[in-house]
N, CA, C and O atoms as CSV, one atom per row, in Angstrom:
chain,resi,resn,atom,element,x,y,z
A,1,UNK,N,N,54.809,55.466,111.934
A,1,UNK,CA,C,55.183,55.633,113.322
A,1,UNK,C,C,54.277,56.647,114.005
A,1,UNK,O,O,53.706,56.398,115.067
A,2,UNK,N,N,54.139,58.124,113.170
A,2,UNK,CA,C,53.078,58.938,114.178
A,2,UNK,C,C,51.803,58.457,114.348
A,2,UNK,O,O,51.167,58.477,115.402
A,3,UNK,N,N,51.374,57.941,113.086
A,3,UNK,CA,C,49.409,57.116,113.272
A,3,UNK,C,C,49.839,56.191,114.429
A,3,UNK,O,O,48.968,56.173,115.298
A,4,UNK,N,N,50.967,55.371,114.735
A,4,UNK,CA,C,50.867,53.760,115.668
A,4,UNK,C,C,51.174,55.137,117.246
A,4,UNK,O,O,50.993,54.779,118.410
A,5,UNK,N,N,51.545,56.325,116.951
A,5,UNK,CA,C,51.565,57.158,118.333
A,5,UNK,C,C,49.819,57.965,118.141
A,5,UNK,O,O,49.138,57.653,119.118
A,6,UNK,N,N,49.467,58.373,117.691
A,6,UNK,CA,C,48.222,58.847,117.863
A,6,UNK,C,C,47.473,57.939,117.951
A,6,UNK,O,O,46.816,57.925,118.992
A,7,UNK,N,N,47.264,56.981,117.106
A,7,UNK,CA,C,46.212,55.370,117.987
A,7,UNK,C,C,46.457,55.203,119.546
A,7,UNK,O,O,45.544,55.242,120.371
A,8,UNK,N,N,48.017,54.981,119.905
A,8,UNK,CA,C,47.868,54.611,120.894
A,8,UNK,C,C,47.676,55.798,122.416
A,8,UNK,O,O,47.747,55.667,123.638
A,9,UNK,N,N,47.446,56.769,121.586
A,9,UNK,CA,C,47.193,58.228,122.751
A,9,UNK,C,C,45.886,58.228,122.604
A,9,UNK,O,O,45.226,58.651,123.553
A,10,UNK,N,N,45.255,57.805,121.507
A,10,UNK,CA,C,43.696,57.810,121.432
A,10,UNK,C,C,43.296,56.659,122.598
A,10,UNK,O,O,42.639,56.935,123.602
A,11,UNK,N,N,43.606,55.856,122.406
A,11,UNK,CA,C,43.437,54.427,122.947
A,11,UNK,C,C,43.294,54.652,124.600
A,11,UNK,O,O,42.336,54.361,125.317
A,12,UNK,N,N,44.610,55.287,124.972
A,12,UNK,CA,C,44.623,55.831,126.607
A,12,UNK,C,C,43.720,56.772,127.239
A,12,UNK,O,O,43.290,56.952,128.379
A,13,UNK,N,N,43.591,57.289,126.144
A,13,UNK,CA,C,42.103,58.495,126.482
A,13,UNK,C,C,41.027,58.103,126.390
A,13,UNK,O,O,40.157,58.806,126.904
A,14,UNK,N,N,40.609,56.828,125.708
A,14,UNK,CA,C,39.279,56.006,125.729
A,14,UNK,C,C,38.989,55.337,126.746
A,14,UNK,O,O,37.940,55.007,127.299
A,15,UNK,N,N,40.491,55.118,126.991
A,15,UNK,CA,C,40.657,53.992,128.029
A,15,UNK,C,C,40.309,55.094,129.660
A,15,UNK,O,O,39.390,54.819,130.431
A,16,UNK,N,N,41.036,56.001,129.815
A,16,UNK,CA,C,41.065,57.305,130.685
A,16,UNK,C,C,38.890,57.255,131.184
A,16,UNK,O,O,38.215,57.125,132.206
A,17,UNK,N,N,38.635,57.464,129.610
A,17,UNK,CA,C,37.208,58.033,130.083
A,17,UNK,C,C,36.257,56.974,130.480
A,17,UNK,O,O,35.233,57.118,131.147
A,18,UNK,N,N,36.868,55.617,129.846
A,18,UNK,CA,C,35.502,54.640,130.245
A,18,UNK,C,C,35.910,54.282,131.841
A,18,UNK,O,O,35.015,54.257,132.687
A,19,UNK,N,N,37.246,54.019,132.189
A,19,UNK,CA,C,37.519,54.031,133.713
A,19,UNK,C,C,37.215,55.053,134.702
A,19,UNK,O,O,37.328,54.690,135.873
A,20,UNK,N,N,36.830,56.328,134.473
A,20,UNK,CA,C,36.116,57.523,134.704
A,20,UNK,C,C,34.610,57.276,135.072
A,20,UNK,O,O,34.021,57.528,136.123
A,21,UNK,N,N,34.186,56.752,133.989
A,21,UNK,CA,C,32.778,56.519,134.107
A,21,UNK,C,C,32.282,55.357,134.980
A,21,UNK,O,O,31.289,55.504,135.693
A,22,UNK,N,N,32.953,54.228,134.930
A,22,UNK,CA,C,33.131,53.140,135.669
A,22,UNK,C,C,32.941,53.337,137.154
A,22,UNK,O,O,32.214,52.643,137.866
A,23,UNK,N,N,33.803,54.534,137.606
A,23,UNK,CA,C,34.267,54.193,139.111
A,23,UNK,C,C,33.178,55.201,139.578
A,23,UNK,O,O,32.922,55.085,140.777
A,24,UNK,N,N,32.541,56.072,138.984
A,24,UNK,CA,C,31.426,57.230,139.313
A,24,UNK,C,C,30.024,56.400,139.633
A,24,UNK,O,O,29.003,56.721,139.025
A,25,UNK,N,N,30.013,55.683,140.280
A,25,UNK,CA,C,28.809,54.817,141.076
A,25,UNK,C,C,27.917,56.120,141.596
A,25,UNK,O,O,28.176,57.318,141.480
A,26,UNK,N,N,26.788,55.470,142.202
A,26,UNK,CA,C,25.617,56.095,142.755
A,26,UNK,C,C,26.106,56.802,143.832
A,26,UNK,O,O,25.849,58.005,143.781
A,27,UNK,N,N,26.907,56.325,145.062
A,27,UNK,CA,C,27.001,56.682,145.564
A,27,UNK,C,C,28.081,58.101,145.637
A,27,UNK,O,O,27.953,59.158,146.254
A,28,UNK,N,N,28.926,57.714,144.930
A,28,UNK,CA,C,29.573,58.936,144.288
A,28,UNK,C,C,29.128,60.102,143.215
A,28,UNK,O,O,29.861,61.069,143.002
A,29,UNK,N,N,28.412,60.001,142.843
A,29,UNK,CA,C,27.181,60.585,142.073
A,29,UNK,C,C,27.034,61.762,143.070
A,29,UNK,O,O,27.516,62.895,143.058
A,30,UNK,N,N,25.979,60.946,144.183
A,30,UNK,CA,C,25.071,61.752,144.971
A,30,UNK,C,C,26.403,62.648,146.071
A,30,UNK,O,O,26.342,63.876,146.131
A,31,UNK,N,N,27.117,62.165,146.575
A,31,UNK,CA,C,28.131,62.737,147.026
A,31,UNK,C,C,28.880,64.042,146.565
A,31,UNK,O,O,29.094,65.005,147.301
A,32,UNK,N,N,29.350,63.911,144.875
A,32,UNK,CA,C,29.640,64.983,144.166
A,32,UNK,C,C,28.854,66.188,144.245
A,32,UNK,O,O,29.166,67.365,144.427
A,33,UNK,N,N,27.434,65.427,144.010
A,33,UNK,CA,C,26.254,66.601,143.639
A,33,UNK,C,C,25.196,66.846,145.031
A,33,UNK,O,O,23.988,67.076,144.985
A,34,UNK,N,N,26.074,66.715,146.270
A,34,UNK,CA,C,25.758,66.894,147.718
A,34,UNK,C,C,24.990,68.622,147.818
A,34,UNK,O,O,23.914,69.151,148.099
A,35,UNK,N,N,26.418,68.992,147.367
A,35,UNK,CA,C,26.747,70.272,147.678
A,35,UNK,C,C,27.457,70.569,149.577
A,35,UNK,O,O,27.406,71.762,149.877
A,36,UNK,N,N,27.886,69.886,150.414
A,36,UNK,CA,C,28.730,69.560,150.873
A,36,UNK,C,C,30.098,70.288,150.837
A,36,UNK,O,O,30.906,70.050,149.940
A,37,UNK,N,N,30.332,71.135,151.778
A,37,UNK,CA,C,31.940,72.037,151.520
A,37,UNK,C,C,32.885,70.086,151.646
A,37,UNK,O,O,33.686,69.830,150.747
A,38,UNK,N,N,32.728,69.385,152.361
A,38,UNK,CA,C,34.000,68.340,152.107
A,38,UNK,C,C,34.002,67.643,150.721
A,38,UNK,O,O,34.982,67.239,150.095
A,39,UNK,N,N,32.783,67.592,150.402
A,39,UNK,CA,C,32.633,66.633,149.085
A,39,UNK,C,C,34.103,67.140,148.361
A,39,UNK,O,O,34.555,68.258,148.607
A,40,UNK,N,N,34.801,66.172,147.428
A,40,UNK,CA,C,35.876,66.554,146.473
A,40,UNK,C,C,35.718,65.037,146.276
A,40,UNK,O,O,35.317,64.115,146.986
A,41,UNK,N,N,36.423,65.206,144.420
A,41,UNK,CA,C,36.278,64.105,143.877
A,41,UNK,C,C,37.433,63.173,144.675
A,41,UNK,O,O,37.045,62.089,144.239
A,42,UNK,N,N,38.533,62.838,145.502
A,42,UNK,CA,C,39.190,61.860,146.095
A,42,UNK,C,C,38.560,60.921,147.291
A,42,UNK,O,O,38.863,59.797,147.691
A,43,UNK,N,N,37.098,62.296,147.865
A,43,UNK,CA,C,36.666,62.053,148.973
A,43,UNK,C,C,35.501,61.018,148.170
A,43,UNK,O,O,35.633,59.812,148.378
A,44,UNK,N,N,34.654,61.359,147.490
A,44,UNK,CA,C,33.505,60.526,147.131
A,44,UNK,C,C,33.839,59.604,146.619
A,44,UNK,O,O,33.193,58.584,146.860
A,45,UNK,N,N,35.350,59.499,145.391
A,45,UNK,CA,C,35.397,58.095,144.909
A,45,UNK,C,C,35.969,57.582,146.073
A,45,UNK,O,O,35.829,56.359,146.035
A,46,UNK,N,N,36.585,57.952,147.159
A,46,UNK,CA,C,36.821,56.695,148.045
A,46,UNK,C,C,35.626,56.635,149.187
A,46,UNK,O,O,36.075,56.482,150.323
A,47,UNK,N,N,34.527,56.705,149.116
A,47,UNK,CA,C,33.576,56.456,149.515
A,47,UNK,C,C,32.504,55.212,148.892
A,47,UNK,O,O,31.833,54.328,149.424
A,48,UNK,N,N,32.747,55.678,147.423
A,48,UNK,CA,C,32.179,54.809,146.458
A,48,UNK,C,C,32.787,53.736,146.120
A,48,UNK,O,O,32.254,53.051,145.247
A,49,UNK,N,N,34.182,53.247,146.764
A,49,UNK,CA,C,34.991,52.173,146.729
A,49,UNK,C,C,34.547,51.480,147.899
A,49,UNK,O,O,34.495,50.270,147.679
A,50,UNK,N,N,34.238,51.765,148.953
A,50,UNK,CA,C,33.791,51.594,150.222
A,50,UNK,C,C,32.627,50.307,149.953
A,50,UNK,O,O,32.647,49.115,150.259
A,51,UNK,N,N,31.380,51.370,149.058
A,51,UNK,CA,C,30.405,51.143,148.956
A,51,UNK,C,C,30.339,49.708,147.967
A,51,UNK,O,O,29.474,48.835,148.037
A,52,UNK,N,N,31.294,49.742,147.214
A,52,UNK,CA,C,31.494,48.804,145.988
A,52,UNK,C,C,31.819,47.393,146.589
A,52,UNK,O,O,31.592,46.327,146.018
A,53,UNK,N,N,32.495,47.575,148.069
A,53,UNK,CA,C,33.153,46.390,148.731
A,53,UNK,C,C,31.948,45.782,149.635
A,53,UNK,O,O,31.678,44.584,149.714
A,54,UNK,N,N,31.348,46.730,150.231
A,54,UNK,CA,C,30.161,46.529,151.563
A,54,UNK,C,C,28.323,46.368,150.417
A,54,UNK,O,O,27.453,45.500,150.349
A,55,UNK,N,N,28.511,47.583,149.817
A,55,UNK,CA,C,26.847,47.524,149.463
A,55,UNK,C,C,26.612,46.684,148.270
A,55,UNK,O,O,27.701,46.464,147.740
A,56,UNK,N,N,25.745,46.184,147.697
A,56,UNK,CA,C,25.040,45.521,146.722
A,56,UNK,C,C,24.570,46.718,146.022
A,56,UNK,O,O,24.315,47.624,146.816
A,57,UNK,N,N,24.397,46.981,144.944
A,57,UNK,CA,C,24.042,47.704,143.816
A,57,UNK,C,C,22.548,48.516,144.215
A,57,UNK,O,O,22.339,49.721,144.078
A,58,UNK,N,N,21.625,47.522,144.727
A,58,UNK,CA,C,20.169,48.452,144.797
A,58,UNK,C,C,20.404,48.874,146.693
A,58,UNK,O,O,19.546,49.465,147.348
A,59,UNK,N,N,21.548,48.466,147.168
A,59,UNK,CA,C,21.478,49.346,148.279
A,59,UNK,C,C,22.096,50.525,148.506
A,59,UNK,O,O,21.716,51.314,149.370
A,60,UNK,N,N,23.899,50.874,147.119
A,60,UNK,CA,C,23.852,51.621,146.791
A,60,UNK,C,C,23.102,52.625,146.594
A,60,UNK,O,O,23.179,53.750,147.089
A,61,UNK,N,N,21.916,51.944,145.406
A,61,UNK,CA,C,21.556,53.258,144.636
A,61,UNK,C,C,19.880,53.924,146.099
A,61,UNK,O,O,19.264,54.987,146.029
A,62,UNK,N,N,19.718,52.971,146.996
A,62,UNK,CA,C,18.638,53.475,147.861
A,62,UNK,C,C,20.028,54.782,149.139
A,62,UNK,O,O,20.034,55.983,149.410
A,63,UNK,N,N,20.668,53.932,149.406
A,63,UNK,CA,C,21.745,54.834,149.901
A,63,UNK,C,C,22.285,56.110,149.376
A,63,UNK,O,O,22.845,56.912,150.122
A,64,UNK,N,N,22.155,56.280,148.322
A,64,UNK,CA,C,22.459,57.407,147.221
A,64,UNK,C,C,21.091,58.306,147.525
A,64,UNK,O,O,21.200,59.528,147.426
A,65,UNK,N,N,20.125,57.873,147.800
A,65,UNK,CA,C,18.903,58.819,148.099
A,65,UNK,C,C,19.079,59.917,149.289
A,65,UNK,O,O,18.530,61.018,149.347
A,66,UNK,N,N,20.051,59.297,150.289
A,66,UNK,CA,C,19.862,59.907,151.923
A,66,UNK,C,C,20.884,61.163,151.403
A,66,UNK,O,O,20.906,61.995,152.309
A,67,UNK,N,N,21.634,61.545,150.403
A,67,UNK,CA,C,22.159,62.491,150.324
A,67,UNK,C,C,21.488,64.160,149.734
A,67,UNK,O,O,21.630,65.324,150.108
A,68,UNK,N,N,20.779,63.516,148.716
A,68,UNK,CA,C,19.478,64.612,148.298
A,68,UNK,C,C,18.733,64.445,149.546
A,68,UNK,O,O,18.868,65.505,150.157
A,69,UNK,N,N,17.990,63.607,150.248
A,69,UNK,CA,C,16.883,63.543,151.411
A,69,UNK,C,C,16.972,62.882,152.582
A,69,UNK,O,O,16.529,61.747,152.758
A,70,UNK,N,N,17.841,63.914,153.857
A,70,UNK,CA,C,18.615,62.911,154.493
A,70,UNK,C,C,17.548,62.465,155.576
A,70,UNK,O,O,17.793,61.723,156.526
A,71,UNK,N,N,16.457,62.976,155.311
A,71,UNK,CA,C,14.822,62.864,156.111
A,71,UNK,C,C,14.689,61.336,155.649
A,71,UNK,O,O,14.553,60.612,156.634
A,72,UNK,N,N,14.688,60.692,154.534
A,72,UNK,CA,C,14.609,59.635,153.988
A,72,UNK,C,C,15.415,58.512,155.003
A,72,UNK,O,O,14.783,57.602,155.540
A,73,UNK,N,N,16.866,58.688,155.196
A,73,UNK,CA,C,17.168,58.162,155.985
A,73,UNK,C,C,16.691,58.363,157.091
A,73,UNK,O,O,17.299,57.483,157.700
A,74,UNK,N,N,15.942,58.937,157.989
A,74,UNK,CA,C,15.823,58.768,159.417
A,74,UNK,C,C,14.557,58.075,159.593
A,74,UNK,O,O,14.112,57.668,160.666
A,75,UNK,N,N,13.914,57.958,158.233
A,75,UNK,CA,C,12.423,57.054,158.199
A,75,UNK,C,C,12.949,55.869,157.854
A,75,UNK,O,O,11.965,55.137,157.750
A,76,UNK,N,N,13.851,55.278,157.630
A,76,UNK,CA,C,14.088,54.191,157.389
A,76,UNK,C,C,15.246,53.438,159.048
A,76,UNK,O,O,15.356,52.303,159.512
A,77,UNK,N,N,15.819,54.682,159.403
A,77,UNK,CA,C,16.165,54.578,160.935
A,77,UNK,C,C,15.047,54.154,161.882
A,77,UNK,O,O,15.136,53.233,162.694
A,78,UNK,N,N,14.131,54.826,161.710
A,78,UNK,CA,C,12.885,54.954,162.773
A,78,UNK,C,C,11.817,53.130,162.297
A,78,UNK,O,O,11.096,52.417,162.995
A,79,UNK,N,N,12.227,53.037,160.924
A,79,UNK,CA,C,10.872,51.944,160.537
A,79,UNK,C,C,11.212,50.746,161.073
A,79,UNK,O,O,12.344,50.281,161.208
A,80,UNK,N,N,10.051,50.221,161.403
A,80,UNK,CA,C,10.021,48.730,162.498
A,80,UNK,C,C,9.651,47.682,161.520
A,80,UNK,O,O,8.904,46.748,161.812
A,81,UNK,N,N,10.364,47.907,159.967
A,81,UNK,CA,C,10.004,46.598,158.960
A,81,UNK,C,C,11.261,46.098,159.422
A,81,UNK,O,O,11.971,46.593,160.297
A,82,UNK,N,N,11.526,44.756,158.542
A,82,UNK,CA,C,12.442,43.812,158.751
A,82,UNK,C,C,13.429,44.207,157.506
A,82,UNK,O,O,14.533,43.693,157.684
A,83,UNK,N,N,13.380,44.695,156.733
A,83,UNK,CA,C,13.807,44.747,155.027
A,83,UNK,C,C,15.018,46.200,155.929
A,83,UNK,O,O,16.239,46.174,156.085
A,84,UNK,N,N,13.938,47.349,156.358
A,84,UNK,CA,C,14.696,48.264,156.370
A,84,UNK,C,C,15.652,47.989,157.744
A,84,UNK,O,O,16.830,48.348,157.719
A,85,UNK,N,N,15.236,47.511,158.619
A,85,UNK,CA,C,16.281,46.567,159.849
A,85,UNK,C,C,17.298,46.737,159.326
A,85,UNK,O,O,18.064,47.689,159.473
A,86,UNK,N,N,17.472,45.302,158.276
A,86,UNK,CA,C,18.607,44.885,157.541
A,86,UNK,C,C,19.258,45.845,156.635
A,86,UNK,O,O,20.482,45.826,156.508
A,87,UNK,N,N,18.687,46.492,156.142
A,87,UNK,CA,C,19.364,47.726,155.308
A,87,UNK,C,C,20.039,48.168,155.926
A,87,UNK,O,O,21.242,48.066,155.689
A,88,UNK,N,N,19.463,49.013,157.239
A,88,UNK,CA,C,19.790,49.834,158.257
A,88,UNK,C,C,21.296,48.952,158.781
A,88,UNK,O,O,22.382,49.436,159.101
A,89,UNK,N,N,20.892,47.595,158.724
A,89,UNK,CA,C,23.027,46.968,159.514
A,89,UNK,C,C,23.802,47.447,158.385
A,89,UNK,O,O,24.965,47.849,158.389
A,90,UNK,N,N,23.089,47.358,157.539
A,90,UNK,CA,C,24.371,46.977,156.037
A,90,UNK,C,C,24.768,48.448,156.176
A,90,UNK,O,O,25.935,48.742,156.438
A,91,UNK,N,N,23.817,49.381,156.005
A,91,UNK,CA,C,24.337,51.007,155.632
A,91,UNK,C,C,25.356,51.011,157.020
A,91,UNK,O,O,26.541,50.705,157.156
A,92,UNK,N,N,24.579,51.381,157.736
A,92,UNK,CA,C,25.809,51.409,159.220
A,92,UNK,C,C,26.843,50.920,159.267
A,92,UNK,O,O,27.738,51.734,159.497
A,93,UNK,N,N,27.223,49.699,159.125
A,93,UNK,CA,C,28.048,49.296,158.472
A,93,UNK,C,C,28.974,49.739,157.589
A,93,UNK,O,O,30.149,49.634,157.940
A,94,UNK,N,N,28.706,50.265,156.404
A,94,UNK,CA,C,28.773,50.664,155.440
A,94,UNK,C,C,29.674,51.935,155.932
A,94,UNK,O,O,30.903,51.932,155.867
A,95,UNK,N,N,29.148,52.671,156.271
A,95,UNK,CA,C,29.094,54.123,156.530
A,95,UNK,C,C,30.501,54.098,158.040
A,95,UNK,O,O,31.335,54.949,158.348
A,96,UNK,N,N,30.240,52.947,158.544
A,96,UNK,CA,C,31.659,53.188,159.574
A,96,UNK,C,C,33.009,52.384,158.832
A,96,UNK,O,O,33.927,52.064,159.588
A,97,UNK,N,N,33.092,52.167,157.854
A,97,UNK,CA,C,34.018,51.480,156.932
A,97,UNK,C,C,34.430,52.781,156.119
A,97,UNK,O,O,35.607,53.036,155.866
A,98,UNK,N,N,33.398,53.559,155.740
A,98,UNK,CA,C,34.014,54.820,154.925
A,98,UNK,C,C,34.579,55.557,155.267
A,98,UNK,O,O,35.421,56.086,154.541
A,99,UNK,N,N,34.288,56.098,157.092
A,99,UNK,CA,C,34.425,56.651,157.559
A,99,UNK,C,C,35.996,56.625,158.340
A,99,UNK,O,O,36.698,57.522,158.807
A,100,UNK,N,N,36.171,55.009,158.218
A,100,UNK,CA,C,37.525,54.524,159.119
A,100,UNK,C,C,38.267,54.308,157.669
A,100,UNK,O,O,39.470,54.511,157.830
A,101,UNK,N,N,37.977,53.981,156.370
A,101,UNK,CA,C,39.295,54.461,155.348
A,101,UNK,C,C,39.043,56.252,154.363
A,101,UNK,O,O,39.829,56.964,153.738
A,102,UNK,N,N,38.176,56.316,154.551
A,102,UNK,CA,C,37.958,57.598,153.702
A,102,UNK,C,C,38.694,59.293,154.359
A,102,UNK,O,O,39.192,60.252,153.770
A,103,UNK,N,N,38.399,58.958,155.993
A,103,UNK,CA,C,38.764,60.026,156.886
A,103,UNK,C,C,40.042,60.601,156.854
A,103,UNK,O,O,40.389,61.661,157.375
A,104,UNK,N,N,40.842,59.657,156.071
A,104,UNK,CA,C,42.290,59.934,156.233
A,104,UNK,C,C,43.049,60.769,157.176
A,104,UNK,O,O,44.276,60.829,157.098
């Protein structure tokens, strides 16, 4: 009976850390490690839920850049390619969706 209770407390804590690791996306990453007085872990993972619904994975992880270099974003604001155009709807986008569930 105690091994079938310590398996299954092991089990929840495996389970605990790989769902941990899971939900810590790029964008929550860069958010955590902002340095940011709002950043807190409720605020970034529901940012990174945001991101999980609206962004695609490599726009994530280019979106994850504007937080270390937010200069990065305003060159991609300012650029007259077609690629960053479209980036530029999706993030905007993006970013007023986080903003209208994350703000609480």
């Amino acid at each position: 009976m105690t091994k079938t209770l310590i398996r299954a407390g092991m089990a929840a804590v495996c389970i605990s850390i790989v769902a941990s690791a899971v939900s810590a996306g790029p964008i929550s990453t860069a958010c955590m490690k902002s340095n940011r007085r709002a950043a807190n872990t409720a605020l970034c993972s529901c940012i990174q839920q945001v991101a999980d619904n609206t962004l695609a994975g490599a726009d994530q992880r280019r979106a994850s850049t504007f937080f270390r270099d937010p200069d990065k974003a305003q060159k991609v604001f300012l650029s007259q390619n077609r690629a960053d155009d479209a980036f530029w709807a999706r993030y905007k986008a993006f970013g007023a969706k986080a903003e209208q569930t994350c703000s609480g």
